[in-house]
Steps between C-alpha positions, in 0.01 A plus 500: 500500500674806662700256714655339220528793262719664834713113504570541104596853568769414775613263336540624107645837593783384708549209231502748188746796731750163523429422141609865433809518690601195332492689202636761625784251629607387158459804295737669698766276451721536148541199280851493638315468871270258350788258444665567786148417692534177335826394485506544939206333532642137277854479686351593844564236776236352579598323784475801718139560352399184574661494827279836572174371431575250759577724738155642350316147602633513881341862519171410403537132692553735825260747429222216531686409876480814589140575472439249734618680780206770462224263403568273800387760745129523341488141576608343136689221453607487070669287304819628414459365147159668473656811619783467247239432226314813625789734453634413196165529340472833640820628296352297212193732536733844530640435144125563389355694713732710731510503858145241479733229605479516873144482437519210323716326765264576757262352278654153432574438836173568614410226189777268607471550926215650556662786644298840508532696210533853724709311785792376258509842244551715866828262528574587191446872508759435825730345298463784219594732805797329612673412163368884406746574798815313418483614113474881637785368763720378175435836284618694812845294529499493123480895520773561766758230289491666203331840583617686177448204247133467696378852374681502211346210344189660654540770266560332201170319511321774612669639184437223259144408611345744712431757285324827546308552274169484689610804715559702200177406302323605882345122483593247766403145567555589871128694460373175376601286749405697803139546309465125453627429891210749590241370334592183611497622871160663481318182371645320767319765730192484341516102547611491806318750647158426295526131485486308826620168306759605357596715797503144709688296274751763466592568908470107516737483230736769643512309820625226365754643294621689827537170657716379252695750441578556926572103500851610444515617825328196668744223318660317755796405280603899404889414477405204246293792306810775488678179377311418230463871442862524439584161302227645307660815382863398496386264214337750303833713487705190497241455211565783312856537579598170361391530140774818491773251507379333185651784263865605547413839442233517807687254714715852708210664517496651843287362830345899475440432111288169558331638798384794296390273206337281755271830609415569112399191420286501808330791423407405117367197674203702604445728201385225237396126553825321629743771373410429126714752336594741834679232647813439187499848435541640856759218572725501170513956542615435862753226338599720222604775762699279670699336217511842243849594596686164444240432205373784369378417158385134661297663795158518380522163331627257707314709817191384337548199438560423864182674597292341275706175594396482880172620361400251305633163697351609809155610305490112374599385828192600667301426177597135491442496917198669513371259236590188651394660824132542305459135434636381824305724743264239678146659455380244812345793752070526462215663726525120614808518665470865668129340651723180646 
């Protein structure tokens, strides 16, 4: 009962914070904004949308190769379908609940392939790590390009939606948290301290997961990894840069103005379940700073409507892929097949 009343929770807050900001996205636009919101969003070209979400496809089509290249050192052979299947599933399950997809991936290839459920989520924790590294890589180029447009967009969100008004009041959320994360950590002690069970299953848990996630290390195709690595994240700018030329006001935008856009939308990715209202509004204010001097009275508008644009074509992207993904998953792995 606790265990699902803590699932609900993750899941409903995050939903009803992007429900919020989506408020929060239209209210603050005029009527005049309103129709300009509109009005960019029915003559966009959508040949360079479309032409982005198939860039979209080949990232998550390489994604699946690539985790082969840390499973096969633990002795896994996978079918790249299954693994495909597995991962698009997994982004399927981050619009609900977020950050439960890797989880979940582990999970269906372990239904799929048989594959350990603590041997594939350490590859994935690996993976985490590495993409972790070129999207910190990215915000430190995007910083040094355009340095003073960087920390000045900074500013205005911190500005817009930061707030202070829990330092003033002497409340913080921060207190919360770090009461929670202690609480947490002390029944963990008393289990694993207390409770020889749960004390085994745990280190033979964590062993596993530390197998898979040093398997990066023991891949005997590394190259064929950075590879993949890289196709994978030059299509998710390519991704995001494409949809800019849709709009003729967006389509000078700067390489330091989509890079910087690229890093907000990133980050609103992880406050709410698949960027559900952080994601368009973090994109179109980035936008709007970019395009306010040739269109100032357009800005707001039209930057929104590109956010929310790329937002909403590459939500039903995955939507439609992790569905069809659902059905097509084999479900063929049982005890019998692990005791052959």
């Amino acid at each position: 009962m606790k265990k699902n009343f803590l699932v609900i929770l993750k899941t409903v807050l995050p939903l009803l914070l992007g429900c919020y900001l989506f408020w929060v996205f239209f209210s603050r636009m005029t009527s005049e904004e309103v129709d300009l919101f509109y009005n960019a969003i029915n003559k966009a070209d959508y040949f360079w949308i479309v032409l982005s979400l198939v860039l979209g496809v080949v990232a998550y089509l390489s994604r699946a190769y690539r985790w082969k290249y840390v499973l096969e050192p633990l002795g896994y052979k996978t079918s790249f379908w299954n693994r495909y299947h597995a991962v698009m599933i997994g982004y399927l399950v981050n619009l609900t609940i977020p950050r439960a997809g890797e989880a979940s991936r582990s999970g269906m290839l372990y239904r799929s392939d048989g594959v350990p459920f603590s041997s594939s989520f350490g590859t994935i924790i690996a993976e985490r790590a590495v993409d972790f590294a070129v999207l910190v890589g990215i915000a430190v180029l995007t910083a040094y390009i355009g340095y003073d447009d960087f920390f000045e967009i900074k500013a205005r969100i911190e500005a817009t939606y930061g707030g202070s008004g829990s330092a003033s009041s002497g409340f913080s959320w921060t207190w919360i948290i770090y009461g929670l994360i202690l609480f947490l950590g002390l029944v963990f002690a008393y289990l694993f301290i207390f409770r020889s069970t749960f004390r085994m299953k745990f280190l033979n848990f964590a062993k596993d997961v530390l197998k898979g996630l040093f398997s990066i290390f023991k891949s005997k195709q590394p190259f064929a990894y950075i590879f993949h690595t890289c196709l994978i994240w030059f299509c998710y700018l390519a991704m995001f840069a494409l949809p800019f030329q849709a709009l003729p006001e967006t389509s000078d935008v700067p390489l330091s103005g989509i890079l910087i856009g690229f890093i907000a939308g990133s980050l609103g990715i992880t406050f709410t379940n698949g960027g559900i209202g952080t994601y368009p509004l973090l994109v179109g204010l980035v936008i709007a700073y970019y395009i306010g001097k040739d269109y100032p009275q357009d800005a707001q508008g039209i930057g929104n409507a590109l956010g929310m644009l790329i937002w909403v074509t590459q939500t039903i992207l995955m939507i439609l892929l992790g569905l069809l993904s659902l059905v097509l998953l084999p479900k063929n792995y049982t005890k019998d097949n692990e005791a052959n």
